[in-house]
C-alpha positions as CSV (number, residue, x, y, z in Angstrom):
1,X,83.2,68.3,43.2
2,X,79.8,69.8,43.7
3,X,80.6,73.0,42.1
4,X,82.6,71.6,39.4
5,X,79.4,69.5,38.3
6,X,77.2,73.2,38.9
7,X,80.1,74.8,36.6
8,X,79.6,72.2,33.7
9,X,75.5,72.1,33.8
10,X,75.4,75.8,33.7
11,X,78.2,76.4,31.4
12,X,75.6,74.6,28.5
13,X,73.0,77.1,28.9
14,X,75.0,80.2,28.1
15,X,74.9,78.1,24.6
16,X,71.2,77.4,24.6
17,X,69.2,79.5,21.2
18,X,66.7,81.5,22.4
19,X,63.3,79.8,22.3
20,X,60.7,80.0,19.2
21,X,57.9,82.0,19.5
22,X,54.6,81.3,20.1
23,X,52.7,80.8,16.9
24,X,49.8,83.3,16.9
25,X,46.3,82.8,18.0
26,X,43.9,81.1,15.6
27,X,41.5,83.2,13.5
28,X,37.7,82.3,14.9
29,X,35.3,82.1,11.9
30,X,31.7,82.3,11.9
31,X,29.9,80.0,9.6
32,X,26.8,82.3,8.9
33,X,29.2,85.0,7.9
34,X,30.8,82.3,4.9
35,X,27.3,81.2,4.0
36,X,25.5,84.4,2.6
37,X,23.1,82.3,0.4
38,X,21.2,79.4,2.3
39,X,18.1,79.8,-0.1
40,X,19.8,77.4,-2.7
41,X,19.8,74.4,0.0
42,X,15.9,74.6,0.5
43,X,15.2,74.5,-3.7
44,X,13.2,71.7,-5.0
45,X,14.8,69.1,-5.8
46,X,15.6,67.9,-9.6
47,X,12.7,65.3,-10.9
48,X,13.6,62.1,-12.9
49,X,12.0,62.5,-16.4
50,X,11.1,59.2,-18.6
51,X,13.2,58.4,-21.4
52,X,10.7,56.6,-23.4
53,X,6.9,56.9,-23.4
54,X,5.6,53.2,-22.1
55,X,3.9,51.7,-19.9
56,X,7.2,50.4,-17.6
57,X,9.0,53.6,-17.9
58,X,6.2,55.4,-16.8
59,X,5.9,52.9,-13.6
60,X,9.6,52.8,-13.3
61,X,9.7,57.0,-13.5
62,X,6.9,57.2,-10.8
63,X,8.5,54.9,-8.3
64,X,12.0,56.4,-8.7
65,X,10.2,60.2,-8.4
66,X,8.4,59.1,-5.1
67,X,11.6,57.5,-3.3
68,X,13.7,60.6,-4.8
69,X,11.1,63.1,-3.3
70,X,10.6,61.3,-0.3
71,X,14.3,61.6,0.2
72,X,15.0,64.7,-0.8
73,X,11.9,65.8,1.4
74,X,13.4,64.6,4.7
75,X,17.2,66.2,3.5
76,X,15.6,69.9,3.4
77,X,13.4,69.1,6.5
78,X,16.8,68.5,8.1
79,X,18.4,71.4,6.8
80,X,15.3,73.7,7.5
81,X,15.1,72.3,11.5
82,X,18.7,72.8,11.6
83,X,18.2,76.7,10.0
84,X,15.8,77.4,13.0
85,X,18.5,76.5,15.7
């Protein structure tokens, strides 16, 4: 009984496909070697001009200039630190 059971497990791996192969290393890239360019992330930024010569607009522009810079200031800080690294 023993071997008949041993007969009939092994007779299913004769029918058994060879396995897949393995699916080929991945391909390590470097950042720095994509980025050629970083000058253009450390440009001034863009300022907000008025769209009519007043009193408010000229408040309004300078407000929205200072928060924009202030912003924009800490975003290339960032970058710069992160350049040094």
């Amino acid at each position: 009984m023993r071997i008949a059971i041993a007969a009939l497990l092994l007779a299913g791996c004769a029918a058994m496909p060879a396995p897949a192969p393995l699916p080929k290393a991945p391909q390590i890239v470097c950042l720095p070697c994509l980025v050629q360019d970083v000058s253009q992330w450390l440009k001034p930024c863009p300022i907000e001009a008025p769209k009519r010569y007043t009193i408010e607009e000229a408040t309004r522009v300078a407000n929205a200039r200072r928060e924009s810079l202030l912003r924009c200031n800490a975003d290339k800080a960032e970058i710069a630190k992160a350049l040094k690294q």
